[in-house]
N, C-alpha and C positions, 0 to 999 in steps of 0.2 A: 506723437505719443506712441509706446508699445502698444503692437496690437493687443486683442484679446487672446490668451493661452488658449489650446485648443483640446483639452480635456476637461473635463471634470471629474469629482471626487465618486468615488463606486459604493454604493448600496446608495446612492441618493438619487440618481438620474441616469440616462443611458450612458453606458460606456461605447464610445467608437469604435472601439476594436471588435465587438459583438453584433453590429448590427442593431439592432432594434430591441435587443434582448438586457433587460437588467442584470447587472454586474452585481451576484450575491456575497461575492467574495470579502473577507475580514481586511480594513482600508489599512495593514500594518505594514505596509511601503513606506509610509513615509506620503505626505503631503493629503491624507485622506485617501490614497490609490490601495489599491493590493498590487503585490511587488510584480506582478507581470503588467501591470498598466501604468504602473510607476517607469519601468524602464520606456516603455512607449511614450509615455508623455515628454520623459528629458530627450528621448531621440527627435522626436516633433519638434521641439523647442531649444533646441540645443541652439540656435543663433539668437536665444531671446536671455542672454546670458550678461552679465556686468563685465565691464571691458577693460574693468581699472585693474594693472598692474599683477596680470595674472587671477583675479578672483573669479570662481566659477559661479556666484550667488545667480540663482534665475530673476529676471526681470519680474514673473508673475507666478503667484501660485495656484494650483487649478482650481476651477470653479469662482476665482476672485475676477467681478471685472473691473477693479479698480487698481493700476499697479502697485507693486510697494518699493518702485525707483522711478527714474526720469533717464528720457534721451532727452541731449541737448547739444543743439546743432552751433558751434563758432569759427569764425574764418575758414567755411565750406568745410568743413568733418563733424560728425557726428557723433557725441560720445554717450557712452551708455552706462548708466552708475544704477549699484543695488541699493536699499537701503543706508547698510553700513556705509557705503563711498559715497553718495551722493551731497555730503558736505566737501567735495574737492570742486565741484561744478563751478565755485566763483575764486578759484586760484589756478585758474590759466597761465595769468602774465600780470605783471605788476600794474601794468595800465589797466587791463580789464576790472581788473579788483579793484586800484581807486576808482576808477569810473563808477562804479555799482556800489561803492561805501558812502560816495557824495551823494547819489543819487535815493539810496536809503535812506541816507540823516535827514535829508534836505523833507521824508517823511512822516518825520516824528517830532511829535512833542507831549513832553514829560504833564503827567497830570498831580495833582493834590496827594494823590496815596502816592506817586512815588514810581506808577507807571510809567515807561515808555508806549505811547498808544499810535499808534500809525493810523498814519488818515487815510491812506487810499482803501477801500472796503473792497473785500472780495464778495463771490455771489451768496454767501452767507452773509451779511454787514456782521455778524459775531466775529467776523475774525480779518488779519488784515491781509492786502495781495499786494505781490511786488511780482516787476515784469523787467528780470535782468538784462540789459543790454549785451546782444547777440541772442536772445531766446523771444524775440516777440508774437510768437503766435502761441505764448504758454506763459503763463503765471505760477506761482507758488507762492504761500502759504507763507508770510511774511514770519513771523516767529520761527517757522523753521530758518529760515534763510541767519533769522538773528543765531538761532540754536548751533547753526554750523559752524559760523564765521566766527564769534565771539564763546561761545562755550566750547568749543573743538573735540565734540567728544564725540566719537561715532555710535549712534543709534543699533541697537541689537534688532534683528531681523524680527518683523510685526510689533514692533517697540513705536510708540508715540510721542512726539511734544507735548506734556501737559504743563499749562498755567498756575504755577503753585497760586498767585493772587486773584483766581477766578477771574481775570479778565483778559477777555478773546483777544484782544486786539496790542494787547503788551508784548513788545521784545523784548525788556530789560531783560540780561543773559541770568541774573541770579533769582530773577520768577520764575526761569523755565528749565523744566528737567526732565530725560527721557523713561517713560516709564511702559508696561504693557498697556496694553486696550484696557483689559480688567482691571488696573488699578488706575487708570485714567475713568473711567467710569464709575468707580468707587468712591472718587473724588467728587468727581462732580454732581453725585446724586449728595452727598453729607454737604457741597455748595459750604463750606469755610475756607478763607484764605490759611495759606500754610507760612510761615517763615521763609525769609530768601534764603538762599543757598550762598556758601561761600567761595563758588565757581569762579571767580574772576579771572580772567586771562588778560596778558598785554594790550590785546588786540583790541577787548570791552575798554580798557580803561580807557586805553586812546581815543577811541569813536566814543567813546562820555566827553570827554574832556573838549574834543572838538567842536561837536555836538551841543556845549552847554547841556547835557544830561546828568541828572542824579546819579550820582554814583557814589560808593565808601569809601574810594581812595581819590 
């Protein structure tokens, strides 16, 4: 996993660059910094950066110690995805990919509403964990993993998986769709199922179809 970032946000806690002294400064750099501690922080962290195809997105943002991408280590290299890229993580190679498609279905099974509900339980049981082959000493958040592979649409930066059917543990691609923190908790405090989405991609229909899973086509 990325380490933790080595700044945090200024008027809230010590800044580094000061010593022991609080940072008064208006946070309008950009990431909750003030722009002279903003530049500090990207020089700090300039190797904590997404590694796909030129993108320069940071791994972490300061004061977060949770990140919002994955390293993930295959045939000895180590790759490092933001956000937005880290639905590339399971299109390596065409073996890796079916390996990690059978090994998900083999997963799942379709409930009464119409979910896909994945059995293996993460350390939440609300929600489901899948542990890719070539990543075993890291899991991920099974919906997402459905989210990438089968809806293919890249998540916007601090953007989340929410479950339009209110249930945790559903991959079906047309229950889930990326939305912010604030209206993923919008959601979930009003707790009503919403309508599937019309997202179907090749990729969904074939893993339905393989799968014996519900699907509209």
């Amino acid at each position: 996993m990325p380490r933790e970032a080595r700044a945090e946000p200024c008027r809230k806690v010590l800044c580094p660059e000061v010593g022991n002294a609080q940072c008064e400064a208006i946070g309008n750099g950009g990431y909750g910094l003030c722009r002279t501690h903003r530049k500090t922080w990207e020089r700090l962290n300039d190797d904590l950066r997404c590694d796909y195809d030129g993108c320069r997105n940071y791994l972490f943002r300061p004061g977060r110690s949770q990140p919002f991408s994955r390293e993930w280590t295959y045939a000895g290299r180590t790759y490092r995805r933001c956000n937005v890229h880290m639905g590339t993580f399971l299109r390596w190679t065409p073996e890796l990919l079916r390996t990690n498609l059978s090994h998900f279905g083999s997963l799942v099974i379709p409930n009464d509403a119409g979910c896909w509900e994945f059995q293996r339980a993460s350390r939440n049981p609300a929600y489901g964990e899948f542990i890719p082959v070539g990543d075993k000493n890291d899991a991920w958040l099974a919906h997402r993993i459905s989210y990438f592979l089968f809806v293919q649409k890249p998540l916007g930066k601090d953007h989340q998986v929410d479950h339009r059917c209110m249930n945790g543990r559903c991959v079906r691609p047309d229950h889930l769709q990326g939305v912010t923190e604030t209206e993923n908790q919008r959601r979930r405090a009003r707790g009503k199922p919403m309508k599937p989405l019309k997202n179907w991609t090749r990729a969904g229909i074939e893993f339905a179809h393989e799968f014996n899973l519900p699907a509209p086509y």
